[in-house]
C-alpha positions as CSV (number, residue, x, y, z in Angstrom):
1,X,-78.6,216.2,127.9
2,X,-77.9,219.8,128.3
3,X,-76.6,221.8,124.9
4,X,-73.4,223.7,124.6
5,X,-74.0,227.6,125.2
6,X,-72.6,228.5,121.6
7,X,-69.8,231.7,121.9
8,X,-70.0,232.6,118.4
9,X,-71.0,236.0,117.3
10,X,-74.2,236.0,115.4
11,X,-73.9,236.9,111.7
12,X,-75.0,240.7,110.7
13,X,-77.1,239.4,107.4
14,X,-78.9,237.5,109.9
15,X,-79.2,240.2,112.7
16,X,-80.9,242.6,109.3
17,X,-83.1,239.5,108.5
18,X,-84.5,239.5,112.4
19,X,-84.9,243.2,112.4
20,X,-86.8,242.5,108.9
21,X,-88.9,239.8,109.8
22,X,-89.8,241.5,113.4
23,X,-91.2,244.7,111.5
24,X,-93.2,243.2,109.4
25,X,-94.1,240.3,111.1
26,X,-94.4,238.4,107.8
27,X,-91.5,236.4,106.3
28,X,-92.4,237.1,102.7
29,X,-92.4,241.1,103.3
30,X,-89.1,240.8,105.1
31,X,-87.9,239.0,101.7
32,X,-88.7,241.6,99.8
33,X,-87.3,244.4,101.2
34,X,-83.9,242.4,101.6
35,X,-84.6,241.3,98.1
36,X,-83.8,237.5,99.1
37,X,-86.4,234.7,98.7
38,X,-88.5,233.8,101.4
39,X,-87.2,230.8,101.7
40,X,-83.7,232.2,101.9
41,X,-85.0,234.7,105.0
42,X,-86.5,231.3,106.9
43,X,-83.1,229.8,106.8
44,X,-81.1,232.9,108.1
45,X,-83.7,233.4,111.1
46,X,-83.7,229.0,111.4
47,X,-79.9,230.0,111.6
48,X,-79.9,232.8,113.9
49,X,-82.0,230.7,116.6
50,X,-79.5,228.2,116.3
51,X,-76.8,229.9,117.4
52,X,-79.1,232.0,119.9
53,X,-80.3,228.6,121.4
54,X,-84.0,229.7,122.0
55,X,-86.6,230.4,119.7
56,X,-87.2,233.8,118.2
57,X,-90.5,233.5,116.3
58,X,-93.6,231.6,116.6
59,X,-94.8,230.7,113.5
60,X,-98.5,230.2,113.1
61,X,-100.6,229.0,110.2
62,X,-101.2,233.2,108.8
63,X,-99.3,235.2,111.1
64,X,-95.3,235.4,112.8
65,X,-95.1,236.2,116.4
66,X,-92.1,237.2,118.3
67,X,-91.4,235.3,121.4
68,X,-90.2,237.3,124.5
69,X,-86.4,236.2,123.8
70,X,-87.2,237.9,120.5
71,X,-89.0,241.1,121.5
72,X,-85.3,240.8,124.1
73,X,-82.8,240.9,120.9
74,X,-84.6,243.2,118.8
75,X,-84.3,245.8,121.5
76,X,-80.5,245.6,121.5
77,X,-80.8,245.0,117.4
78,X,-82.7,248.0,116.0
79,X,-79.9,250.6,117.9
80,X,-77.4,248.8,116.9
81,X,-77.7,248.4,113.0
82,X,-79.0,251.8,112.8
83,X,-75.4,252.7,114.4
84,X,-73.8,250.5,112.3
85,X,-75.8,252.4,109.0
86,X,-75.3,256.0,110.3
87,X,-71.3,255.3,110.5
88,X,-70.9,253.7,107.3
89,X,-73.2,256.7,105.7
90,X,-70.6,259.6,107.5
91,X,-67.8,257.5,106.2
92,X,-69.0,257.7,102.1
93,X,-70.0,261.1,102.7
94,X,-67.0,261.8,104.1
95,X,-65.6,260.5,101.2
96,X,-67.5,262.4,99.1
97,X,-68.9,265.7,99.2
98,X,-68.5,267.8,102.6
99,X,-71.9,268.1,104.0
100,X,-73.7,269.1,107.2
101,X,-77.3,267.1,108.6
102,X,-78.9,269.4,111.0
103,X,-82.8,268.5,112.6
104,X,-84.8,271.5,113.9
105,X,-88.7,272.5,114.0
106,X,-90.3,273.4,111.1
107,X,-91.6,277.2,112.2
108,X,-87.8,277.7,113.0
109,X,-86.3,276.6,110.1
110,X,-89.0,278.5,107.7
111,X,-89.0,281.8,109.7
112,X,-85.2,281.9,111.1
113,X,-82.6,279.5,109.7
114,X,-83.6,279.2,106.2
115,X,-83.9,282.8,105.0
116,X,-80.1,283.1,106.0
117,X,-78.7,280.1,104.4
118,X,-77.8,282.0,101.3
119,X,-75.4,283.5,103.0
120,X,-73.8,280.8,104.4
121,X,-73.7,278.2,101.1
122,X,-72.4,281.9,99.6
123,X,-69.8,281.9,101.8
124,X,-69.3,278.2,101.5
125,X,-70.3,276.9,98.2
126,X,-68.3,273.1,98.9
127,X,-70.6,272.6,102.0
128,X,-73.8,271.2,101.4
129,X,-77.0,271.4,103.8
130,X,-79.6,268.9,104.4
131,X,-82.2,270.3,106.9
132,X,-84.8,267.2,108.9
133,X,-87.9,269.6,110.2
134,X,-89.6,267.3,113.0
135,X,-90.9,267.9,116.3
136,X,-89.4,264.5,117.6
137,X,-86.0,264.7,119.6
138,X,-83.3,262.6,117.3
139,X,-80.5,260.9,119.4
140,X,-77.7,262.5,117.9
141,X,-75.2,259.4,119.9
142,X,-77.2,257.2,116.9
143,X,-79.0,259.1,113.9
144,X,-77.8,260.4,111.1
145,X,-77.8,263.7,112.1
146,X,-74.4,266.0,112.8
147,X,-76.6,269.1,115.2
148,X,-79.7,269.8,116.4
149,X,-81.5,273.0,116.9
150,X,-83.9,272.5,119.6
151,X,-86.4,275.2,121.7
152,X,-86.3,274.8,125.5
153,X,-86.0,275.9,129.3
154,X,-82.5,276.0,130.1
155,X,-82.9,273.3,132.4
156,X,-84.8,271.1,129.9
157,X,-81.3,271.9,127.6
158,X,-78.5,269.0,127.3
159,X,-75.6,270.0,129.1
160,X,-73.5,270.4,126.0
161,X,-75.8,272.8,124.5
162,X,-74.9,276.3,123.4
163,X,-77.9,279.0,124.0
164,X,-78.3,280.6,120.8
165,X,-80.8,283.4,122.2
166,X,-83.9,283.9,124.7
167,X,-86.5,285.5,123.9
168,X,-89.7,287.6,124.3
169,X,-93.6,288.0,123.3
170,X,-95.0,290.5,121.6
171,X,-98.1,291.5,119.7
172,X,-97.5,292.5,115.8
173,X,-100.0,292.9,113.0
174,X,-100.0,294.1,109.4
175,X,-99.7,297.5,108.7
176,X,-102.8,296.9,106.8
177,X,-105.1,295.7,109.4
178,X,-104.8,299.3,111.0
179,X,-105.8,300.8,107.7
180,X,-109.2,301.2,108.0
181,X,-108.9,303.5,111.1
182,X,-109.2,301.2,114.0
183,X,-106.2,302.1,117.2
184,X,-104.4,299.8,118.6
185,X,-102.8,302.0,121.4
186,X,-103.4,300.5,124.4
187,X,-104.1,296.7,126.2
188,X,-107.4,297.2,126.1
189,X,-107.6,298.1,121.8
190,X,-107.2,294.2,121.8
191,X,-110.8,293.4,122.2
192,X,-111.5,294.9,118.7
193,X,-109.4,292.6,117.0
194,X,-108.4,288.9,116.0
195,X,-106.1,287.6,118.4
196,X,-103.8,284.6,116.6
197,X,-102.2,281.8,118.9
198,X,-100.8,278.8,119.2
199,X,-104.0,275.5,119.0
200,X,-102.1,273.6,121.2
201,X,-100.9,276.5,123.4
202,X,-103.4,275.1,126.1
203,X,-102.7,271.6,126.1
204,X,-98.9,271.6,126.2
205,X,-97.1,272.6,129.4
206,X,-94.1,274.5,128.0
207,X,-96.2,276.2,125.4
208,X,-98.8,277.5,128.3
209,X,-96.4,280.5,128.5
210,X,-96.9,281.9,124.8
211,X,-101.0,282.0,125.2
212,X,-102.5,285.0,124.7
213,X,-104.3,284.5,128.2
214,X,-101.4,284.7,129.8
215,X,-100.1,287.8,128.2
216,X,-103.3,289.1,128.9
217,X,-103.2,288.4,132.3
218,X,-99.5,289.3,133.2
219,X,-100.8,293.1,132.1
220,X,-104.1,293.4,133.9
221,X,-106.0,292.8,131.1
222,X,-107.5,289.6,131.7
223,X,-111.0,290.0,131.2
224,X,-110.5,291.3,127.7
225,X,-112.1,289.4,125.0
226,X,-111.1,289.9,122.0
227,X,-113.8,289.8,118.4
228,X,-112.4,286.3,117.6
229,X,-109.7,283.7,118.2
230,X,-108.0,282.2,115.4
231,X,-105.9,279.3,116.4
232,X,-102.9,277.8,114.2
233,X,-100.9,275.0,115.2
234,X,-97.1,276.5,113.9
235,X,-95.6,279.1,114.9
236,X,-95.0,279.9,111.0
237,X,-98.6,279.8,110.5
238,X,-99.1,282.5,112.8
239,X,-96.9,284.8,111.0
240,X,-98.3,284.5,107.9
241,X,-101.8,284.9,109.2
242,X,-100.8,288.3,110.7
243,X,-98.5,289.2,107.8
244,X,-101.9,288.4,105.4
245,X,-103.9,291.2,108.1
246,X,-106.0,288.6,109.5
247,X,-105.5,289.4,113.1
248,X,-102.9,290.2,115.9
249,X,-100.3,287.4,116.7
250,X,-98.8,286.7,119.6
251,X,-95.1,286.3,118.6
252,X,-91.6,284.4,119.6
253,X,-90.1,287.9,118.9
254,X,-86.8,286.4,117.4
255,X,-88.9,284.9,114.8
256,X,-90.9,287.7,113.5
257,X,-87.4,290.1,114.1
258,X,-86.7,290.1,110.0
259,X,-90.2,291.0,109.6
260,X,-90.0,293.8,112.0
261,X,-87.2,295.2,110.8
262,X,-88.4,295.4,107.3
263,X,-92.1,296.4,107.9
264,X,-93.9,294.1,106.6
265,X,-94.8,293.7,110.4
266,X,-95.5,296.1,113.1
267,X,-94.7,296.0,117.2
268,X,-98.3,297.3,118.0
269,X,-97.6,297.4,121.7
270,X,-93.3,297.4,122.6
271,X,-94.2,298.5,126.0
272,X,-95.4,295.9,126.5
273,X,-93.0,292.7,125.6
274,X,-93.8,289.2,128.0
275,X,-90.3,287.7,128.7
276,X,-90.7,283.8,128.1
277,X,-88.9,281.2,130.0
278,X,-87.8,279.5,126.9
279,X,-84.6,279.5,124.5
280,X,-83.3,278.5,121.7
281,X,-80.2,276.1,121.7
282,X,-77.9,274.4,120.0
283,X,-76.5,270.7,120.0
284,X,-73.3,269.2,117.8
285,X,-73.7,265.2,117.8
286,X,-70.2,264.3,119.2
287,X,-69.1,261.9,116.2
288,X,-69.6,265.3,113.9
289,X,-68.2,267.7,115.9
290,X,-64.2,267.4,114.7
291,X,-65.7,267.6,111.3
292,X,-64.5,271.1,109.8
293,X,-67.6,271.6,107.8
294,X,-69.6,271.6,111.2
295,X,-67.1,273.9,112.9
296,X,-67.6,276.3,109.6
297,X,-71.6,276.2,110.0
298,X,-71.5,276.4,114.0
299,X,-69.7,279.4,113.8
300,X,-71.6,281.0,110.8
301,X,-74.7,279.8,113.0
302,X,-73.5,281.2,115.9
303,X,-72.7,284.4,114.1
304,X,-76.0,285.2,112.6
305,X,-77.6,284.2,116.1
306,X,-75.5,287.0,118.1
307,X,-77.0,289.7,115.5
308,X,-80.4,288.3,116.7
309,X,-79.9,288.9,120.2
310,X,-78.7,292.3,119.4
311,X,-81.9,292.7,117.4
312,X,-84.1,291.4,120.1
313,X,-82.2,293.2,122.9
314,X,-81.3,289.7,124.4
315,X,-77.8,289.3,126.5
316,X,-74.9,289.8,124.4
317,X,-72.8,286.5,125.5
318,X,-74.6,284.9,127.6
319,X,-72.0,282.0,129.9
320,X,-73.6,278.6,128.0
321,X,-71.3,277.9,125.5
322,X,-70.0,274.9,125.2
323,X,-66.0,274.5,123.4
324,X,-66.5,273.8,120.0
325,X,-62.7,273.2,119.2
């Protein structure tokens, strides 16, 4: 005899008991983090398969397998409660204190965003900041994040995005390196010096375009080699290695522009800026962008990224703004 298809929605305690058990793979672990007995979590997943109508798990003497119905639901499962969390997280915070959750890289956030915060937690001392530096691309549709700040071609950029500022190369070094008499006047001063880059420069395909080679080559100075490489894997780190006189860096010229200005580094060679295809950008999550406190730190962001371009000599508007209101 055939079963009934059951219409009933499947409980949410049971949906965070699947997700539980298909992470860990191991019923007793599953318990735990739920705090629930073991026996407890067998029953809600026993449950679960019920109303499903196929099995979920295969249950072997020391190990839990999920079954291909089961690698099927948790798919559609994992998304869904971690939608479910983020919106019941924005509503208690939105009951609470007003705050702002931005991701971004960490080289940007040490060398550009965060030593202008100040200003803005000065300005707005009711808004608080929380600031996620990773490399990975968060979906702002589901994570708990209200903006991103994100470094790409213009064509790599989400269409909402607004372009902060471009930007350009350029060598600086500590004033100190040049104090024991060496020059550093022309292309071809390089090969006396430390030349700092990028490690993965090489190996990435948008990040081919900041490598000293390339720089080298755009000028006609290609077969220069320089004393030494030294190779850092953040941008951040190759500030601080030229700002410590350890060689000349090859820098995103917006992020070494405070540094610049106050002279801790030195342009050694502003003739001769590379113009890189990338920019800067940034993306409101569209469940936080009617939130005031976002519109407050967009603008302040905004703000402080128009004095860069003016800084950097970048365009003064350029026509990728998306309307915030």
């Amino acid at each position: 005899m055939t079963s009934r298809i059951r219409n009933r929605p499947v409980a949410v305690g049971q949906l965070r008991a699947f997700e539980a058990v298909a992470r860990h793979l191991n019923f007793r672990a599953a318990a735990e983090e739920l705090s629930l007995t073991q026996s407890a979590v067998s029953r809600q997943i026993q449950a679960m398969e019920d109303e499903v109508g196929v099995t979920l798990f295969l249950r072997h003497t020391r190990a839990v397998e999920l079954t291909g119905a089961g690698a099927q639901l948790l798919r559609a499962v994992v998304p869904s409660l971690e939608r479910l969390d983020s919106t019941v997280r924005q509503i208690r915070r939105g009951a609470g204190r007003k705050s702002v959750t931005l991701t971004t890289w960490a080289s940007f956030a040490s060398l550009w965003l965060i030593p202008r915060l100040e200003a803005f937690q000065r300005d707005y001392p009711d808004i608080d900041i929380r600031i996620d530096t990773s490399d990975a691309y968060a979906d702002l549709e589901t994570a708990d994040v209200d903006l991103a700040l994100r470094y790409a071609k213009p064509a790599q950029a989400p269409a909402n995005a607004v372009r902060l500022f471009g930007e350009q190369l350029t060598a600086v070094a500590s004033p100190w390196l040049l104090k024991d008499g060496r020059k550093l006047i022309n292309g071809e001063d390089l090969a006396q010096f430390t030349l700092i880059e990028a490690g993965d420069a090489h190996r990435t395909q948008n990040l081919e375009v900041l490598s000293w080679r390339r720089w080298l080559t755009t000028h006609g100075l290609g077969h220069i080699e320089p004393k030494r490489w030294l190779y850092f894997n953040y941008a951040n780190q190759n500030a601080q290695a030229a700002l410590t006189g350890q060689g000349v860096a090859l820098a995103r010229l917006p992020l070494v522009a405070d540094s610049l200005a106050s002279g801790d580094l030195l342009e050694v060679l502003p003739t001769m800026r590379l113009e890189s295809p990338l920019a800067y950008w940034l993306i409101v999550g569209p469940r936080a962008r009617s939130r005031p406190e976002t519109q407050a730190f967009c603008a302040w962001l905004q703000a402080e990224a128009a004095l860069t371009r003016v800084a950097i000599g970048d365009v003064p508007d350029p026509d990728t703004h998306d309307n915030m209101d």
